[in-house]
C-alpha positions as CSV (number, residue, x, y, z in Angstrom):
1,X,37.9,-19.6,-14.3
2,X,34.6,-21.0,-12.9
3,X,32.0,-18.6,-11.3
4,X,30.7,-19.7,-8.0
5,X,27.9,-18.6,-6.0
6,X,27.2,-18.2,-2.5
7,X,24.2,-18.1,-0.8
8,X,23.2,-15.3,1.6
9,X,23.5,-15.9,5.1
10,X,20.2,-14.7,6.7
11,X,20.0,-13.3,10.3
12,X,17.3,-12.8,12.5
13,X,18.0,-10.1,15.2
14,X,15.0,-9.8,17.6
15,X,12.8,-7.3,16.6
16,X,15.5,-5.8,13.9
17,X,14.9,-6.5,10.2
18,X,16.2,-9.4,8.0
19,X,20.2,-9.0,6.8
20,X,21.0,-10.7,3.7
21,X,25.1,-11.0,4.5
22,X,26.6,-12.4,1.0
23,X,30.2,-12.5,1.6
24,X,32.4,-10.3,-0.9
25,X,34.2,-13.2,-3.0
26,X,37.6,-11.0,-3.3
27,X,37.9,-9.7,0.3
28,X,36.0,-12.8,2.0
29,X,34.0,-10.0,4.0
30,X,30.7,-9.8,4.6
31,X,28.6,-7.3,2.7
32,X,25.7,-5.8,4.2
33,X,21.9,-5.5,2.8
34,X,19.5,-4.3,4.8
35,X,15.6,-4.5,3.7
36,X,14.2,-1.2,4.4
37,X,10.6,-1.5,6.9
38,X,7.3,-1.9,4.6
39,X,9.3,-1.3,1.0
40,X,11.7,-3.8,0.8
41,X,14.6,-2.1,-1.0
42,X,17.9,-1.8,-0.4
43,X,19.3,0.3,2.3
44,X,22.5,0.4,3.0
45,X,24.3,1.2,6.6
46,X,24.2,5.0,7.7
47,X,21.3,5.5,5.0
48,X,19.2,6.3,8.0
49,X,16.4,3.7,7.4
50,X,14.8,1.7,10.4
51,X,15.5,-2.0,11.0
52,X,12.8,-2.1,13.5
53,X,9.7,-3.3,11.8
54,X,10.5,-5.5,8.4
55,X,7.2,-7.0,6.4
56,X,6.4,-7.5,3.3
57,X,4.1,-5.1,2.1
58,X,1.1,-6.6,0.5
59,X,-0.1,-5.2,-2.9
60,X,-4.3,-5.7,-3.8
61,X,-5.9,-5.4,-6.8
62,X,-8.8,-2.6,-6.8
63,X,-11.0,-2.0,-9.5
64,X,-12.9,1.3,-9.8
65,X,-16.1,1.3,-11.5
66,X,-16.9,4.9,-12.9
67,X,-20.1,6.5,-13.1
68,X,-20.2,5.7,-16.7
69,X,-19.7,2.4,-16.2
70,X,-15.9,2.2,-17.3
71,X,-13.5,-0.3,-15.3
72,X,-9.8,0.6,-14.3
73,X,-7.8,-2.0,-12.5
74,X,-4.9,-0.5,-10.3
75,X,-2.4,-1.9,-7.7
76,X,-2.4,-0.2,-4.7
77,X,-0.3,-1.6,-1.6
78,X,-1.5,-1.7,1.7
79,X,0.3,1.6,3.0
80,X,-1.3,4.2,0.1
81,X,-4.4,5.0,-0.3
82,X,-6.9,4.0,-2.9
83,X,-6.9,8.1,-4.1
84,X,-3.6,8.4,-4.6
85,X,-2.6,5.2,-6.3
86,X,-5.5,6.4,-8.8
87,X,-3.9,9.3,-9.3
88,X,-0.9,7.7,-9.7
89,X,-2.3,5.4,-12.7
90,X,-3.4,8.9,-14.2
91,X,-7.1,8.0,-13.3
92,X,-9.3,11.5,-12.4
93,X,-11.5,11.0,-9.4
94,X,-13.1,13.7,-7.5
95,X,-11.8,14.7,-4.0
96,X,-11.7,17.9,-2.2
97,X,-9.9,17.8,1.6
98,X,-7.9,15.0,1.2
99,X,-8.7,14.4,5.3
100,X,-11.6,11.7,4.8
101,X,-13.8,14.8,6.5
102,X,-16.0,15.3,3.6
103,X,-18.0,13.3,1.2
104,X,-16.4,14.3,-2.2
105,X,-14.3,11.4,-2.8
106,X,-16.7,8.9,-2.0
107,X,-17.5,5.4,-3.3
108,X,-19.0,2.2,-2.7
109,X,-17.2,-1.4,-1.7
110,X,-18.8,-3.9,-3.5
111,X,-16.6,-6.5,-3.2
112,X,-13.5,-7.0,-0.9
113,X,-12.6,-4.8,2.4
114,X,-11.1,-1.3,3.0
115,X,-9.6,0.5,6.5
116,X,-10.8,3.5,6.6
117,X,-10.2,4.5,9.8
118,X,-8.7,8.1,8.9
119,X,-12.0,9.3,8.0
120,X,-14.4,11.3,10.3
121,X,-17.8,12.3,7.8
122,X,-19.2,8.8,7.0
123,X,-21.9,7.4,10.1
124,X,-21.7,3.9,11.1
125,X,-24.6,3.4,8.9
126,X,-23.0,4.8,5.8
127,X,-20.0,2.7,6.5
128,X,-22.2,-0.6,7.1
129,X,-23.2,-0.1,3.9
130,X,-20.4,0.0,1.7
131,X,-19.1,3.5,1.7
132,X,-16.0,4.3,1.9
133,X,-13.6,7.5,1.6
134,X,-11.2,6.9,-0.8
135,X,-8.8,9.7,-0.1
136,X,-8.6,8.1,3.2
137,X,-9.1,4.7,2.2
138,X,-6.4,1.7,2.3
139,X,-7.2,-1.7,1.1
140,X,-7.2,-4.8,3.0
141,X,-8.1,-7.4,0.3
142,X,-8.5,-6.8,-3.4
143,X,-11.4,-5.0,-4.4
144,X,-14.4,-3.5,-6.5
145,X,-15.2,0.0,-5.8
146,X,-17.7,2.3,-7.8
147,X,-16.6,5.1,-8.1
148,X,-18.7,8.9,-7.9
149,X,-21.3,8.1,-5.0
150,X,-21.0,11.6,-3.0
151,X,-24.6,12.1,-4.1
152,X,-26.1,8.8,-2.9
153,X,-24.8,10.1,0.5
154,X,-27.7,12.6,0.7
């Protein structure tokens, strides 16, 4: 008995997300896979995931330069920020409110781009300059980041 393969039929419903439709060889019915917004993984019908807003969600490259000079290289997508994907890795960097309203977590951008909108401590001048919150901090591009620079604020 030969295998055969069909190939998704995709759908485009206004502003709803994209519907992989493979049919179901025994039944001939069409099963449904929904993309869930910003992850892209499977949702199934009645899982209670919006269809509204599908993207792929980019994924950059930062690398954090510690005070001692050591290099880590972590992924961090374009919804988390910079803090917790460290964390994540197992990496310890400092932070204290977690709100981008004080200057414990900070670091310096020396390559690449972060939106750090969240925060409220840095002035425009500090931000002009490179620093950035990273508890608040998401990337926009991949990046170098050093690490430990609360003190440089002052």
């Amino acid at each position: 008995m030969a295998t055969t393969f069909t190939a998704p039929i995709l759908n485009f419903r206004g502003n709803q997300c994209l519907q992989l439709r493979p049919l179901n060889q025994s039944t001939r019915q069409p099963l449904h896979l929904r993309l869930s917004p910003a992850r892209i993984t499977p949702t199934f019908p009645g899982s209670g995931a919006s269809s509204r807003d599908f993207r792929a969600m980019a994924v950059y490259k930062v690398k954090l330069i510690g005070p001692d000079g050591k290099e880590s290289v972590i992924n961090v997508s374009e919804d988390n920020y910079i803090l917790d994907a460290a964390e994540e890795a197992g990496l310890d960097l400092p932070y204290s409110c977690r709100a981008g309203a004080c200057s414990t977590c900070a670091g310096k951008v020396l390559e690449g781009g972060v939106d750090q909108s969240d925060q409220s401590f840095l002035d425009e001048e500090q931000v002009g300059a490179g620093y950035a919150l990273t508890c608040v901090a998401y990337p926009t591009s991949d990046c170098v980041i050093q690490t430990h620079k609360e003190s440089d604020l002052y």
